[in-house]
C-alpha positions as CSV (number, residue, x, y, z in Angstrom):
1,X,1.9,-22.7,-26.8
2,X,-1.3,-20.8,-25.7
3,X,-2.8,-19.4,-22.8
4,X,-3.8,-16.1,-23.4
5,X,-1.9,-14.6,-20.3
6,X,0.7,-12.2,-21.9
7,X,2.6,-11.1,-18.8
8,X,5.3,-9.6,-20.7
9,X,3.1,-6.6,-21.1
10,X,2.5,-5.2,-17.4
11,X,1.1,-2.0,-16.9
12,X,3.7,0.4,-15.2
13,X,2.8,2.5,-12.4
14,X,3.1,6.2,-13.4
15,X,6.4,7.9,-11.9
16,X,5.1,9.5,-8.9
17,X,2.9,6.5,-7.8
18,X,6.1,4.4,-8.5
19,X,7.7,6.7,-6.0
20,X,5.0,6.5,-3.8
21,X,5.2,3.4,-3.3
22,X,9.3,3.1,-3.0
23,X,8.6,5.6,-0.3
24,X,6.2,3.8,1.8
25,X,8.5,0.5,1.5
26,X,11.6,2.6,2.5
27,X,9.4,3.6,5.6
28,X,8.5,0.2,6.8
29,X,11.8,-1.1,5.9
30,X,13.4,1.2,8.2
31,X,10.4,1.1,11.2
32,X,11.2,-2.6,11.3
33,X,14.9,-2.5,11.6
34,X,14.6,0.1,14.5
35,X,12.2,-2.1,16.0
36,X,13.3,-5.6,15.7
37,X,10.8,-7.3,17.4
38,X,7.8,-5.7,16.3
39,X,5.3,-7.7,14.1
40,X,3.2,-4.7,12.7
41,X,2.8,-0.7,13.0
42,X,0.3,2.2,12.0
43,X,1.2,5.5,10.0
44,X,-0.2,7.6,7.6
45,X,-0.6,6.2,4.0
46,X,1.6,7.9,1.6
47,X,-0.8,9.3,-1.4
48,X,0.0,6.6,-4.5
49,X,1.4,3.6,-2.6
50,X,-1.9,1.3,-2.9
51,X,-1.7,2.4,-6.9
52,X,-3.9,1.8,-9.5
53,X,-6.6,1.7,-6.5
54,X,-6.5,4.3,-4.7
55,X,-7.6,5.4,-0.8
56,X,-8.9,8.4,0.3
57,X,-7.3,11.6,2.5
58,X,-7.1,10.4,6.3
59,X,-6.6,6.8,5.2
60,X,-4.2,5.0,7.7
61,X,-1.9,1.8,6.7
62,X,-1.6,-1.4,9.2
63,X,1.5,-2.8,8.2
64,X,2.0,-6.4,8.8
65,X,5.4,-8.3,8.7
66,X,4.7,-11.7,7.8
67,X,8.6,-13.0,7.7
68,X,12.0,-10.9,7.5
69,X,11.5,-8.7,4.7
70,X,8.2,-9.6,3.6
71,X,5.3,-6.9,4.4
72,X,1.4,-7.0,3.9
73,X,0.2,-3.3,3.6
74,X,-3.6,-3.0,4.9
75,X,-5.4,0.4,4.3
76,X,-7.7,1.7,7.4
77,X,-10.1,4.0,5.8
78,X,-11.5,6.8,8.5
79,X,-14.4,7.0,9.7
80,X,-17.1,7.5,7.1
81,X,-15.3,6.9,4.3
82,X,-17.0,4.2,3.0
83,X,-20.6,6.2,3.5
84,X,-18.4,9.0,1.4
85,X,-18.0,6.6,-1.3
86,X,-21.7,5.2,-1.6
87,X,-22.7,8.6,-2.1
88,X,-21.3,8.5,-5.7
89,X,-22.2,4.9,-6.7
């Protein structure tokens, strides 16, 4: 049967981004059970976690929890960073 969609062949993080983004799921694991009735936080983005994009130094992370143990991660660039960016296109 065809489809063309071979999703047996994923593309694996590299190990450190893999880590990276273990790392920022331990974090938000562990701010939400401290904090039971919070709904979302701010901290720094660890380096890697949004992998294969990536975000640039100073980048802050909104994190949203939608329902127990499901998160939404949502990168807040700093100011500038998008004028940064257009300067290479």
């Amino acid at each position: 049967a065809g489809g063309g969609c071979d999703m047996s062949a994923r593309i694996k993080p590299p190990p450190l981004c893999q880590a990276a983004m273990d790392r920022a799921s331990d974090l938000d694991r562990a701010y939400f059970r401290r904090h039971p009735r919070a709904r979302q936080y701010r901290r720094p983005q660890v380096q890697g976690e949004f992998w294969p994009a990536s975000a640039p130094p100073g980048t802050e992370v909104d994190v949203l929890l939608l329902a127990p143990g499901v998160r939404a991660r949502v990168p807040v660039l700093p100011t500038g960073a998008l004028d940064d960016a257009e300067r290479w296109n």
